[in-house]
mmCIF entry with sequence, helices, sheets and N, C-alpha, C, O atoms, coordinates in Angstrom:
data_MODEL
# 
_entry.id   MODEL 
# 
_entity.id                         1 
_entity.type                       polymer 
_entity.pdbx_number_of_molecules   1 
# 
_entity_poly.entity_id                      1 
_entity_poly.type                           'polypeptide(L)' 
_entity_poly.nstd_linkage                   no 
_entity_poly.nstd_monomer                   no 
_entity_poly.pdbx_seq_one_letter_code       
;(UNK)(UNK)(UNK)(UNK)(UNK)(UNK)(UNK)(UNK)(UNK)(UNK)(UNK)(UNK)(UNK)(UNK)(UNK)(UNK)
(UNK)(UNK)(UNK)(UNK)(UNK)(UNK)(UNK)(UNK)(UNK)(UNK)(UNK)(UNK)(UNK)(UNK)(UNK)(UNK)
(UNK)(UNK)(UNK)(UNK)(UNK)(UNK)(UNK)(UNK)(UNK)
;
_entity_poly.pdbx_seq_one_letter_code_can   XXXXXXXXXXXXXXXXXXXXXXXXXXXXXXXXXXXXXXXXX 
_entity_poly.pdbx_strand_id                 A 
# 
loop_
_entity_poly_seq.entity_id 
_entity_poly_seq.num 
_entity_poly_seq.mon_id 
_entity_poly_seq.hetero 
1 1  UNK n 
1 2  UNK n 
1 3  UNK n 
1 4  UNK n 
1 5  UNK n 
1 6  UNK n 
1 7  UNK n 
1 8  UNK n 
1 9  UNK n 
1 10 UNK n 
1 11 UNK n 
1 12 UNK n 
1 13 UNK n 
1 14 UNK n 
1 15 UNK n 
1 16 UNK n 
1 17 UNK n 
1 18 UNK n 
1 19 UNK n 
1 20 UNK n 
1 21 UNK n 
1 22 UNK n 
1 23 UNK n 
1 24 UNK n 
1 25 UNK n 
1 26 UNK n 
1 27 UNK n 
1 28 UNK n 
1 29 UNK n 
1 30 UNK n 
1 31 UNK n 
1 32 UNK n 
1 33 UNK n 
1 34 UNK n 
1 35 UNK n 
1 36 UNK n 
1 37 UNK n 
1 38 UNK n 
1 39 UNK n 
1 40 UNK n 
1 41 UNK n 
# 
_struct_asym.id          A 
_struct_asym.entity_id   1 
# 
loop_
_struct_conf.conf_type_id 
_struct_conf.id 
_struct_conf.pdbx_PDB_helix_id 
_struct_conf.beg_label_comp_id 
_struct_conf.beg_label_asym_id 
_struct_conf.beg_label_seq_id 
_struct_conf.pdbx_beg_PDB_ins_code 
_struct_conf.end_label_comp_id 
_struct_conf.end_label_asym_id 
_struct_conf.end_label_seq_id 
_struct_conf.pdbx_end_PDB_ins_code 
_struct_conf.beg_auth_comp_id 
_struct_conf.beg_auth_asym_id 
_struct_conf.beg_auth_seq_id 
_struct_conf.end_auth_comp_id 
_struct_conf.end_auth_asym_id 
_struct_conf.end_auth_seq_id 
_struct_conf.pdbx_PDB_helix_class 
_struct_conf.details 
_struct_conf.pdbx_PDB_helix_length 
HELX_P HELX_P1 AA1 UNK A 2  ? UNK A 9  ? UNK A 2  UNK A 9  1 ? 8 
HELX_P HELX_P2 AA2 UNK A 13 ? UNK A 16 ? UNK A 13 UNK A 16 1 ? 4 
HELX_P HELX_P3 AA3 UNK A 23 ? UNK A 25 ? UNK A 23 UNK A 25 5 ? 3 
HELX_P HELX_P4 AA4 UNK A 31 ? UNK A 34 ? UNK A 31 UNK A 34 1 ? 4 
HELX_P HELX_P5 AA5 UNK A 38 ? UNK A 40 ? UNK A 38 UNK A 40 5 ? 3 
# 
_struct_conf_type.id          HELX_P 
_struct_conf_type.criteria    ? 
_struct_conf_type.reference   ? 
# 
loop_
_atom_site.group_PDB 
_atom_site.id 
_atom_site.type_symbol 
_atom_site.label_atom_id 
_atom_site.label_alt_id 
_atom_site.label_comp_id 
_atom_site.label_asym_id 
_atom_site.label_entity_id 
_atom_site.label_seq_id 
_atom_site.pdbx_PDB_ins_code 
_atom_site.Cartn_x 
_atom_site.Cartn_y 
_atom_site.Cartn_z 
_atom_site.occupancy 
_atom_site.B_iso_or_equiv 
_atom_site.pdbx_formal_charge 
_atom_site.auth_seq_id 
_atom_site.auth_comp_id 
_atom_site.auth_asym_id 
_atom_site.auth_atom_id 
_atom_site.pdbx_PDB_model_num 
ATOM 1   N N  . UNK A 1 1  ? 0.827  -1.193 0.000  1.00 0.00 ? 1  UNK A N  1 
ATOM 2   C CA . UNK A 1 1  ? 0.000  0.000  0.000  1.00 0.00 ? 1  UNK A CA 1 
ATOM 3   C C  . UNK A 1 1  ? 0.870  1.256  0.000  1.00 0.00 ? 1  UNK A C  1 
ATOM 4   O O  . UNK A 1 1  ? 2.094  1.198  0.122  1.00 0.00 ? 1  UNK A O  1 
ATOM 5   N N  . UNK A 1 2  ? 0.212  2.349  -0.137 1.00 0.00 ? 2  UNK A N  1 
ATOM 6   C CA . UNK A 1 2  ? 0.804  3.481  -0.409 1.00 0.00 ? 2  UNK A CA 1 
ATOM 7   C C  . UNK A 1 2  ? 1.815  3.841  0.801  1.00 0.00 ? 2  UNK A C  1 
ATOM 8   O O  . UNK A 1 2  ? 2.919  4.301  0.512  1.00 0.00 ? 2  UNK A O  1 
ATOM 9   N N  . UNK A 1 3  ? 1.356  3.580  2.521  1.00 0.00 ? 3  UNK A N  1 
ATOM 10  C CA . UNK A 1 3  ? 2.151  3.954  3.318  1.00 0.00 ? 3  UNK A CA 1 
ATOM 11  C C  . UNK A 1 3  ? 2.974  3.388  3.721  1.00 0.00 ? 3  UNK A C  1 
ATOM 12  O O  . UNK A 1 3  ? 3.446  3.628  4.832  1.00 0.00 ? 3  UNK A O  1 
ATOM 13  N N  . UNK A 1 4  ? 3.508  2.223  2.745  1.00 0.00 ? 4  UNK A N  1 
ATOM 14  C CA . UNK A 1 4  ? 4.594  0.950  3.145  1.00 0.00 ? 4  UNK A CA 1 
ATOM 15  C C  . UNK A 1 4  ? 5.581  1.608  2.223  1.00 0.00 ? 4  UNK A C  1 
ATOM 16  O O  . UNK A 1 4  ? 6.791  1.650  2.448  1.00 0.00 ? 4  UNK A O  1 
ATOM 17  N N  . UNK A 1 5  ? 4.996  2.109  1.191  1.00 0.00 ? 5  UNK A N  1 
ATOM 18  C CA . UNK A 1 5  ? 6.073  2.614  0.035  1.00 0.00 ? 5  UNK A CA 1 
ATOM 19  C C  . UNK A 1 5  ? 6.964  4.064  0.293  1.00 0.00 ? 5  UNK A C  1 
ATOM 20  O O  . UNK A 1 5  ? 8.088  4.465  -0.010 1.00 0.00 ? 5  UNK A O  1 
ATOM 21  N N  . UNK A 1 6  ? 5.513  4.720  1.201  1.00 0.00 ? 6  UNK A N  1 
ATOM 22  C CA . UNK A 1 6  ? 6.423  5.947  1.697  1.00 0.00 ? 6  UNK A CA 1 
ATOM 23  C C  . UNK A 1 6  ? 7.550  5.722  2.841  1.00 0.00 ? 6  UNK A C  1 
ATOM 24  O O  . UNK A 1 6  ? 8.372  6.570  3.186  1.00 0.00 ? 6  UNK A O  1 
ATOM 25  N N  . UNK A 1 7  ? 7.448  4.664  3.259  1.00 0.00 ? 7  UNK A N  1 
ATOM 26  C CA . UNK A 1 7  ? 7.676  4.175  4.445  1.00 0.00 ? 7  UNK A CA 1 
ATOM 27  C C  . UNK A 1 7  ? 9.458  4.003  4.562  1.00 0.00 ? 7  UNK A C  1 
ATOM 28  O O  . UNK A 1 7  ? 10.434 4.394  5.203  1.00 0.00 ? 7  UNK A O  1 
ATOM 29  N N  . UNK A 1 8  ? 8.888  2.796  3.024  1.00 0.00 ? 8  UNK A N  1 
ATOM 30  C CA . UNK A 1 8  ? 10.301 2.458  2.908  1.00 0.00 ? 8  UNK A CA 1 
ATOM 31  C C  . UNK A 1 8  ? 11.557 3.558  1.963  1.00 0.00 ? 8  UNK A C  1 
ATOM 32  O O  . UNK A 1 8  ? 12.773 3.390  1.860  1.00 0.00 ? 8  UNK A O  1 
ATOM 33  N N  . UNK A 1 9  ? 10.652 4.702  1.366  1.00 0.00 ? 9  UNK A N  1 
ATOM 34  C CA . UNK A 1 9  ? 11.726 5.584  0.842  1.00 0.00 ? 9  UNK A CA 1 
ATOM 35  C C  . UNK A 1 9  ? 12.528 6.268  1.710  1.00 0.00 ? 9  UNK A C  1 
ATOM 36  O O  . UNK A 1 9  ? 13.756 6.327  1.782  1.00 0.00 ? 9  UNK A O  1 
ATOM 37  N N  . UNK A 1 10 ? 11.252 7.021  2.667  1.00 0.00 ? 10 UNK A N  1 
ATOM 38  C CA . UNK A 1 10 ? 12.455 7.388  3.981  1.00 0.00 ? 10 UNK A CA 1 
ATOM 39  C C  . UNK A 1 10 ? 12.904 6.578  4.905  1.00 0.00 ? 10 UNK A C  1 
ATOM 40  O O  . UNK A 1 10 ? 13.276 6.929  6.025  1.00 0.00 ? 10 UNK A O  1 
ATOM 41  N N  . UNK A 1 11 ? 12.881 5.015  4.297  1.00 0.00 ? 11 UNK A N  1 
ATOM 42  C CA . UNK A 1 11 ? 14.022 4.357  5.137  1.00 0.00 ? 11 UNK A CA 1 
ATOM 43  C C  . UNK A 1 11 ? 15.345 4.334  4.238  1.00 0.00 ? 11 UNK A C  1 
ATOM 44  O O  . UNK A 1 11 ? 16.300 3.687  4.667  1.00 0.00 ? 11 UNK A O  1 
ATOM 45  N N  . UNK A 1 12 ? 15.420 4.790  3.401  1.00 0.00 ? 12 UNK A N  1 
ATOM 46  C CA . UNK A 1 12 ? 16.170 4.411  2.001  1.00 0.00 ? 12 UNK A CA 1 
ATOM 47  C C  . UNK A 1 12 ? 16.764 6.026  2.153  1.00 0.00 ? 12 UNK A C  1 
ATOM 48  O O  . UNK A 1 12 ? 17.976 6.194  2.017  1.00 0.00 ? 12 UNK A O  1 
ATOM 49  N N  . UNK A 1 13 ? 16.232 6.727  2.323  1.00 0.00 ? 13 UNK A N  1 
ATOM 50  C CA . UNK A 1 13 ? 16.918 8.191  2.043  1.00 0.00 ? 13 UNK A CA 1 
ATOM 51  C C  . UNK A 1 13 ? 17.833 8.372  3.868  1.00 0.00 ? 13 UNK A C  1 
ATOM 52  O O  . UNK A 1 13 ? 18.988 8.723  4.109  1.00 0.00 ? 13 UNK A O  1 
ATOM 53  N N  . UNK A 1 14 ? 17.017 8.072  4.564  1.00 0.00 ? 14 UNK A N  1 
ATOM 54  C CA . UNK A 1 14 ? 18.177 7.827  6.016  1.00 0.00 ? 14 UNK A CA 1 
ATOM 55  C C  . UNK A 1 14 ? 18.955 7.319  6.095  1.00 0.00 ? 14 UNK A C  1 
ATOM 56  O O  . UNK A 1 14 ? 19.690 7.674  7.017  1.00 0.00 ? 14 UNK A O  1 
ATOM 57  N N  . UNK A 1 15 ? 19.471 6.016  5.168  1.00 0.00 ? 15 UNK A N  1 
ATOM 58  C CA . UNK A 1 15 ? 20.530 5.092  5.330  1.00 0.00 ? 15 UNK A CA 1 
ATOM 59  C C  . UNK A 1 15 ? 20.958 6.299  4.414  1.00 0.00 ? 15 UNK A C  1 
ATOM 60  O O  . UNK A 1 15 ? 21.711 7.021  5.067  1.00 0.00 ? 15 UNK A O  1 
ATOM 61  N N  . UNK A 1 16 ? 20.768 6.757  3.215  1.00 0.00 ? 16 UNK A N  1 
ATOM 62  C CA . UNK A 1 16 ? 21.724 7.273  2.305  1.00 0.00 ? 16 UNK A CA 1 
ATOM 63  C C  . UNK A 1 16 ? 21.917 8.624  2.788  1.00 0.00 ? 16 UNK A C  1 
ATOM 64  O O  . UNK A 1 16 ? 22.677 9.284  2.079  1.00 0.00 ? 16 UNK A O  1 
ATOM 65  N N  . UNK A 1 17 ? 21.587 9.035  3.487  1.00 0.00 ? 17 UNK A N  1 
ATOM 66  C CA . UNK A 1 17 ? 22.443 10.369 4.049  1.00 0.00 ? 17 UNK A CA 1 
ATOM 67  C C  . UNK A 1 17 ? 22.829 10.324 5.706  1.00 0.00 ? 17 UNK A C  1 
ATOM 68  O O  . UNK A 1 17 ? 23.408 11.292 6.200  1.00 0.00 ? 17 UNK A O  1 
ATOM 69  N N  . UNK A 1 18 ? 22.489 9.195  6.496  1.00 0.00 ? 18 UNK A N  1 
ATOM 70  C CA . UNK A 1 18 ? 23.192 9.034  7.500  1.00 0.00 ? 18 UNK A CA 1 
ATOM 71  C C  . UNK A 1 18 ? 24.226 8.024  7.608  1.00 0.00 ? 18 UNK A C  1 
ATOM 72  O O  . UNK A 1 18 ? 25.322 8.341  8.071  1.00 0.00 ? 18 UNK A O  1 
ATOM 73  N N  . UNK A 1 19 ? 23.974 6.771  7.205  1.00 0.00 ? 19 UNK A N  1 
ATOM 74  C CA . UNK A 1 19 ? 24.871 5.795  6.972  1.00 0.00 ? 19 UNK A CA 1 
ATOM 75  C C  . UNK A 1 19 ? 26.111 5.442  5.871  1.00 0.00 ? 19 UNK A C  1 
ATOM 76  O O  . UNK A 1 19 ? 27.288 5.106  6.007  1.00 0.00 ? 19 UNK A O  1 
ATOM 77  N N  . UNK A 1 20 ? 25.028 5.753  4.441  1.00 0.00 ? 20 UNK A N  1 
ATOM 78  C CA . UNK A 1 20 ? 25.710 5.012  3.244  1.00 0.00 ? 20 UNK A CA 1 
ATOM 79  C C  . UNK A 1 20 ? 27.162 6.184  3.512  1.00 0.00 ? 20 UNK A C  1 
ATOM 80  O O  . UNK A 1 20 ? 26.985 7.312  3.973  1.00 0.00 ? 20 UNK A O  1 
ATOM 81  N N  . UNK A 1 21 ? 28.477 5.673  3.144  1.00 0.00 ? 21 UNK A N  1 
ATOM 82  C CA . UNK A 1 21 ? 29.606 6.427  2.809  1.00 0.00 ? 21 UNK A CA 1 
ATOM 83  C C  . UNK A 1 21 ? 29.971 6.748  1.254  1.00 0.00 ? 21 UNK A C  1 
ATOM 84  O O  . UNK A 1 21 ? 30.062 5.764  0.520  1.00 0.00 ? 21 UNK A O  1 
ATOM 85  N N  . UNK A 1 22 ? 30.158 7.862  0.762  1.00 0.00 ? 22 UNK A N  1 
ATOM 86  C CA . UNK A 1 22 ? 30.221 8.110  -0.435 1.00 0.00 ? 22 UNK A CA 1 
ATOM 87  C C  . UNK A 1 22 ? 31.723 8.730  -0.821 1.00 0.00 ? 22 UNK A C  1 
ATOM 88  O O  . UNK A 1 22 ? 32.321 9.761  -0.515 1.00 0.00 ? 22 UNK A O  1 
ATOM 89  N N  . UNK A 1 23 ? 32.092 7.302  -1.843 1.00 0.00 ? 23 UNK A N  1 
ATOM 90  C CA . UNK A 1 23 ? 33.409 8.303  -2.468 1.00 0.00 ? 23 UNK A CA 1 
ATOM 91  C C  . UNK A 1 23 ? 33.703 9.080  -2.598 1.00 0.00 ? 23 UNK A C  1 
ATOM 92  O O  . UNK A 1 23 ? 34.740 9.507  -2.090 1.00 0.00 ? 23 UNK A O  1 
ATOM 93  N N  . UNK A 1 24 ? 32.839 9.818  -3.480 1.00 0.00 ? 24 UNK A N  1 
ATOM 94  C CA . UNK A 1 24 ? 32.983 11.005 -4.059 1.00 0.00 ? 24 UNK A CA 1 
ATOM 95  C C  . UNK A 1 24 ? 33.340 12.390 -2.729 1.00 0.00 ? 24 UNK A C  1 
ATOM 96  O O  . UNK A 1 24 ? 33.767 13.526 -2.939 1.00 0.00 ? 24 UNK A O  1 
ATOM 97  N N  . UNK A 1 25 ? 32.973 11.745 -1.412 1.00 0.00 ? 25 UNK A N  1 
ATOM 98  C CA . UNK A 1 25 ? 33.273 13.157 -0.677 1.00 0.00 ? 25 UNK A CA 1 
ATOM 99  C C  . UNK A 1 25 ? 33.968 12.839 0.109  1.00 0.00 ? 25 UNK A C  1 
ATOM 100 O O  . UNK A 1 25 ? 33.958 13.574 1.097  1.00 0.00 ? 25 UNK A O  1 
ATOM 101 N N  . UNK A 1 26 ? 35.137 11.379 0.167  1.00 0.00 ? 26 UNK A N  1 
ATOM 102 C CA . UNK A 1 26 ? 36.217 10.756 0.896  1.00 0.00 ? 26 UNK A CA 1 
ATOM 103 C C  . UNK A 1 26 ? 35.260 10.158 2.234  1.00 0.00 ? 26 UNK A C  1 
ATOM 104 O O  . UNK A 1 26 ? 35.052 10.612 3.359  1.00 0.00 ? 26 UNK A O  1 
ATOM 105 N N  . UNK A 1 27 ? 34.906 9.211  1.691  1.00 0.00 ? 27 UNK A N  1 
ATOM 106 C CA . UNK A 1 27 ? 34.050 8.289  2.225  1.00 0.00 ? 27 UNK A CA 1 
ATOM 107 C C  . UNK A 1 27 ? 33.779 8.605  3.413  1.00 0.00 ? 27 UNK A C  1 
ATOM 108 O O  . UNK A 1 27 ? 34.161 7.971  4.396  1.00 0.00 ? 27 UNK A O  1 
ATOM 109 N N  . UNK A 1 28 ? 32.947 9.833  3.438  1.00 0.00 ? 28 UNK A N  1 
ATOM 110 C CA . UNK A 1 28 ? 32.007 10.094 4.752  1.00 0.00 ? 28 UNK A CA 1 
ATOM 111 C C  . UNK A 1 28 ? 30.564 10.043 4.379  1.00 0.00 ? 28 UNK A C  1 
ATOM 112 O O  . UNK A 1 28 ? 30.293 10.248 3.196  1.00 0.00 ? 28 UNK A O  1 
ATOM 113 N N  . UNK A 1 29 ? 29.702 9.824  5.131  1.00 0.00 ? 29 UNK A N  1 
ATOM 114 C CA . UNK A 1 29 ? 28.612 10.324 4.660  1.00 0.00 ? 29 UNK A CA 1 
ATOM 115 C C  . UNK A 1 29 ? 27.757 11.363 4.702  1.00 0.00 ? 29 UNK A C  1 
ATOM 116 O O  . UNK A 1 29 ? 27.940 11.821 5.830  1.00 0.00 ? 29 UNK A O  1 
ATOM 117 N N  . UNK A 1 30 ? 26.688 12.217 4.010  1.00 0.00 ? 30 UNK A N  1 
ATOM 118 C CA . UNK A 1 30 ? 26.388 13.231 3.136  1.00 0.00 ? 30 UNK A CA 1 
ATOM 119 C C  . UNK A 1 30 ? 26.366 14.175 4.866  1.00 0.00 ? 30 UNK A C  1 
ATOM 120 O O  . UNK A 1 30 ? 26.850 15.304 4.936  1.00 0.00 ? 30 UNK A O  1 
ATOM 121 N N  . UNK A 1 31 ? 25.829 13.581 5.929  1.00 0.00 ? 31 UNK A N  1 
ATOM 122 C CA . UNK A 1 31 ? 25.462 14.209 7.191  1.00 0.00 ? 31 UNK A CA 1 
ATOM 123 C C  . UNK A 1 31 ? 27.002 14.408 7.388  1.00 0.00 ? 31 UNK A C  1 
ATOM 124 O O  . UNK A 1 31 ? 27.406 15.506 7.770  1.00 0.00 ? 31 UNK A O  1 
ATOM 125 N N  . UNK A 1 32 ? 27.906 13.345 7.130  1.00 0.00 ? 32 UNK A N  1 
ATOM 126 C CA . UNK A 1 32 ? 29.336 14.252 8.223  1.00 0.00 ? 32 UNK A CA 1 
ATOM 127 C C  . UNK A 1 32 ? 29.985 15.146 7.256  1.00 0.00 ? 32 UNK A C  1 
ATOM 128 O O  . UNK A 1 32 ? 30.968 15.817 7.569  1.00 0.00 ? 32 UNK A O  1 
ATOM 129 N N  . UNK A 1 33 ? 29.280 15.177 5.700  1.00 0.00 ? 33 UNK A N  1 
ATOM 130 C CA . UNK A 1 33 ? 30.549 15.936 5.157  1.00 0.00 ? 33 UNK A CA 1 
ATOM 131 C C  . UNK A 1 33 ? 29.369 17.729 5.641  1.00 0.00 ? 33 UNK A C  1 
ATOM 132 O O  . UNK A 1 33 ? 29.878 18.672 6.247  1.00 0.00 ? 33 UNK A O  1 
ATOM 133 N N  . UNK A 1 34 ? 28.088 17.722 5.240  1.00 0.00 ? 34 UNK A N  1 
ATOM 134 C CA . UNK A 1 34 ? 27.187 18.924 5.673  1.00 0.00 ? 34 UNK A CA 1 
ATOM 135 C C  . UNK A 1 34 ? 27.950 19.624 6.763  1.00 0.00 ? 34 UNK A C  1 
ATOM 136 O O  . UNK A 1 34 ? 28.362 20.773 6.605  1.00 0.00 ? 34 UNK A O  1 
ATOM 137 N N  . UNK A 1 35 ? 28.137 18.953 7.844  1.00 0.00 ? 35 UNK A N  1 
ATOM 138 C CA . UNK A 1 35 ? 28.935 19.128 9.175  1.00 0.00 ? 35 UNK A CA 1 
ATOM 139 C C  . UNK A 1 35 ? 29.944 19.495 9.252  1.00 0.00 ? 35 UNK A C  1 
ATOM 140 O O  . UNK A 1 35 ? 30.262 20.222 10.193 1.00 0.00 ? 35 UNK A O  1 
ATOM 141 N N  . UNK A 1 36 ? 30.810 19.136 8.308  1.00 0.00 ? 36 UNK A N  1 
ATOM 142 C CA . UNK A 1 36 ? 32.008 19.270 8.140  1.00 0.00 ? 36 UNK A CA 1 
ATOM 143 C C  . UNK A 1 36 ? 32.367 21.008 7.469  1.00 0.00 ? 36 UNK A C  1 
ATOM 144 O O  . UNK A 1 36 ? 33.126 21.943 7.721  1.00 0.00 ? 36 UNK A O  1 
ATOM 145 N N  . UNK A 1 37 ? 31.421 20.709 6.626  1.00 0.00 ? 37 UNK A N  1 
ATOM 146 C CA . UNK A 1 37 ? 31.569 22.268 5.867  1.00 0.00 ? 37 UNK A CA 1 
ATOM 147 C C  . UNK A 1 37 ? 30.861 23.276 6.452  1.00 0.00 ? 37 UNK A C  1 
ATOM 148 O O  . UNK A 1 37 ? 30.905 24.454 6.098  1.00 0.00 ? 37 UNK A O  1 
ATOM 149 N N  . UNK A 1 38 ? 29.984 22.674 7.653  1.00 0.00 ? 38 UNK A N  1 
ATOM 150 C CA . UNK A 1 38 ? 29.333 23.917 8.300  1.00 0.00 ? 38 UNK A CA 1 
ATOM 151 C C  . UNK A 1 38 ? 29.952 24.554 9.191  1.00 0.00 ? 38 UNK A C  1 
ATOM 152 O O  . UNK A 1 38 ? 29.985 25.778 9.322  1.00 0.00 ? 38 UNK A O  1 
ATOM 153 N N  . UNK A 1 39 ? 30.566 23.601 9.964  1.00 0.00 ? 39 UNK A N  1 
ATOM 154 C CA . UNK A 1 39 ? 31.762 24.219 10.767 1.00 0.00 ? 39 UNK A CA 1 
ATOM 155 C C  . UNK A 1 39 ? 33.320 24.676 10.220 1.00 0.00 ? 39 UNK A C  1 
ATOM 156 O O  . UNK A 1 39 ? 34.297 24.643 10.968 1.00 0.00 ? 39 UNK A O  1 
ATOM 157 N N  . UNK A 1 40 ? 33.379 25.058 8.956  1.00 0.00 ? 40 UNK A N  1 
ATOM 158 C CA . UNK A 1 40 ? 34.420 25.519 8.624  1.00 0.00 ? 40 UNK A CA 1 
ATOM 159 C C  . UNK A 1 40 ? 34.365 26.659 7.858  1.00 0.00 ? 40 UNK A C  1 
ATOM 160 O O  . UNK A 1 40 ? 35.221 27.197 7.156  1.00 0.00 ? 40 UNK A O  1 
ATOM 161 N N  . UNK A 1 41 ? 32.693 27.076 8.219  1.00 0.00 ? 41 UNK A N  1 
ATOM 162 C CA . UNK A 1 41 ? 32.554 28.141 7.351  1.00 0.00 ? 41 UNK A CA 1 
ATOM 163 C C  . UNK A 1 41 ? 32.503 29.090 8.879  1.00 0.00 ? 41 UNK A C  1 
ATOM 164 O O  . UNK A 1 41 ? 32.374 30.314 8.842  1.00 0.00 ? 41 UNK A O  1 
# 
């Protein structure tokens, strides 16, 4: 049903910006690099 599907995207978008690690920004993920650049501004 519709609220299993919403369900599972924002389980899918939390792993990918709290968990998943991404090359492209020297394998941190999207929350520690945000962090990273917020405190260096």
């Amino acid at each position: 049903n519709h609220q299993s599907v919403v369900c599972e995207v924002e389980n899918y978008i939390q792993f990918y910006n709290y968990y998943r690690r991404h090359s492209t920004i020297g394998y941190l993920t999207p929350h520690q690099k945000y962090h990273e650049l917020k405190n260096a501004a």
